[in-house]
C-alpha positions in Angstrom: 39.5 8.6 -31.7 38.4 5.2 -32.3 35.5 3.6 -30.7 35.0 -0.2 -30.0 32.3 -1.6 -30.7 31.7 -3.7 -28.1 31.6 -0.6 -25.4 28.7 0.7 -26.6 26.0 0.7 -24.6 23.2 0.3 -27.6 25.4 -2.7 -28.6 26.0 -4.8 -25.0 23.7 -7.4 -24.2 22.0 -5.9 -21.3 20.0 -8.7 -19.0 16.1 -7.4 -18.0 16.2 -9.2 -15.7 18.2 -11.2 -12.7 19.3 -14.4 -14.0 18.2 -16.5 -11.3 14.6 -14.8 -12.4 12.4 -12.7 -10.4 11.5 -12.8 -6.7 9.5 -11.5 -3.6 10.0 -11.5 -0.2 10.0 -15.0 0.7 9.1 -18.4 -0.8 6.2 -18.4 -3.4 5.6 -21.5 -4.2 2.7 -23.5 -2.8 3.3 -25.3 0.7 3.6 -29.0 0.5 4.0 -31.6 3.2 7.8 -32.4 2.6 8.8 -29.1 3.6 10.9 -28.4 7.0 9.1 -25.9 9.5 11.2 -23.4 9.3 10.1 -23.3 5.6 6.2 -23.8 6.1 6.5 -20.6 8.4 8.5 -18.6 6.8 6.1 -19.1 3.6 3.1 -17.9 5.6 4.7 -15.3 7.1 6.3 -14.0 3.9 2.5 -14.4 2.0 1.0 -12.6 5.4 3.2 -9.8 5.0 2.8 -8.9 1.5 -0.9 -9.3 2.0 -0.7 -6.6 4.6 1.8 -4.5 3.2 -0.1 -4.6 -0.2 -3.8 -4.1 1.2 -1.8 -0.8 3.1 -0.9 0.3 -0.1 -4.4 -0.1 -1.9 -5.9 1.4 1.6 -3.9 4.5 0.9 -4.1 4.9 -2.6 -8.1 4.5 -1.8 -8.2 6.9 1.0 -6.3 9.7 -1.6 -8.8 9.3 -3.9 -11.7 9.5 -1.1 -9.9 12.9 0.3 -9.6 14.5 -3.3 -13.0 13.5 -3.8 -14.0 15.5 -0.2 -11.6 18.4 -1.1 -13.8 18.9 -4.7 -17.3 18.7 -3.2 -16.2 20.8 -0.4 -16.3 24.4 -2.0 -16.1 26.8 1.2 -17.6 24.5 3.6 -14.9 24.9 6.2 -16.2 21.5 8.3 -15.7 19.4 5.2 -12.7 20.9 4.4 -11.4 20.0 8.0 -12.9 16.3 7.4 -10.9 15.7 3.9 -7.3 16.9 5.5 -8.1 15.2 8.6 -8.6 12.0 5.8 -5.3 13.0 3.5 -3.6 13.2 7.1 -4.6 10.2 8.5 -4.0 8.1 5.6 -0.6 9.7 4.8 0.4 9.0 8.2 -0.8 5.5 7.9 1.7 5.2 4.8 4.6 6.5 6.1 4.1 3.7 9.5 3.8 1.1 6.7 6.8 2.4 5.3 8.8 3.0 8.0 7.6 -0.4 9.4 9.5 -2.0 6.5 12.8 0.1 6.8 12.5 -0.8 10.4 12.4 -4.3 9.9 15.2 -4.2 7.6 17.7 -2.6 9.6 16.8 -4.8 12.6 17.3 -7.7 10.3 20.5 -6.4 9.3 21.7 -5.5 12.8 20.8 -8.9 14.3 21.9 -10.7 11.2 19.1 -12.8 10.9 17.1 -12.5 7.5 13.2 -11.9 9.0 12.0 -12.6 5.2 13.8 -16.0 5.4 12.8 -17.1 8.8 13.3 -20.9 7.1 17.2 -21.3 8.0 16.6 -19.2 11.4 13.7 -21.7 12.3 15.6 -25.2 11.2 18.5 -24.3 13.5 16.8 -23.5 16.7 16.9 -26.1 19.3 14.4 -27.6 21.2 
């Protein structure tokens, strides 16, 4: 059996990343008068929403560390025990509403077929 070169994995030219570069939810450049409406909203929309989503994230990852903390100092002291699950709990469920906050938005905004992360185009064609 005789192997071509070219179908090797080790030997493709393999991009790391997309071509048109790497982006996040929304616009990211900085807002400058020239701009429509549609696309002065949906900036600060998309740069509120990452805020948020990302101070969630820091939140919980602080809150873990907090309830470890709690579980360790605890020993058998059955109240502080009950205070760090209570913690773990409450910032777990916290997560998961974050999370499931964002899977929710995304099926809505496939369902309705309007892109919520690019409210630009959804804004310039509404009527007034």
């Amino acid at each position: 059996m005789v192997l071509n070169n070219k179908n090797l994995l080790t030997q493709r030219e393999v991009p790391l990343a997309p071509t048109k570069g790497l982006h996040g939810p929304g616009p990211l450049n900085p807002l400058t008068s020239n701009q429509s409406l549609g696309t002065q909203i949906a900036h600060v929309v998309s740069m509120v929403i990452g805020f948020l989503t990302v101070l969630a994230g820091l939140w919980f990852l602080i809150e873990t560390v907090i309830s470890g903390y709690l579980f360790i100092i605890a020993g058998n002291d059955q109240e502080k025990l009950k205070e760090a699950k209570q913690r773990l709990g409450q910032a777990l469920i916290g997560f998961i509403v974050v999370i499931g906050a964002i899977i929710l938005g995304n099926l809505v905004s496939y369902i309705a077929g309007v892109d919520f992360l690019n409210l630009a185009d959804f804004v310039d064609t509404l009527s007034f």
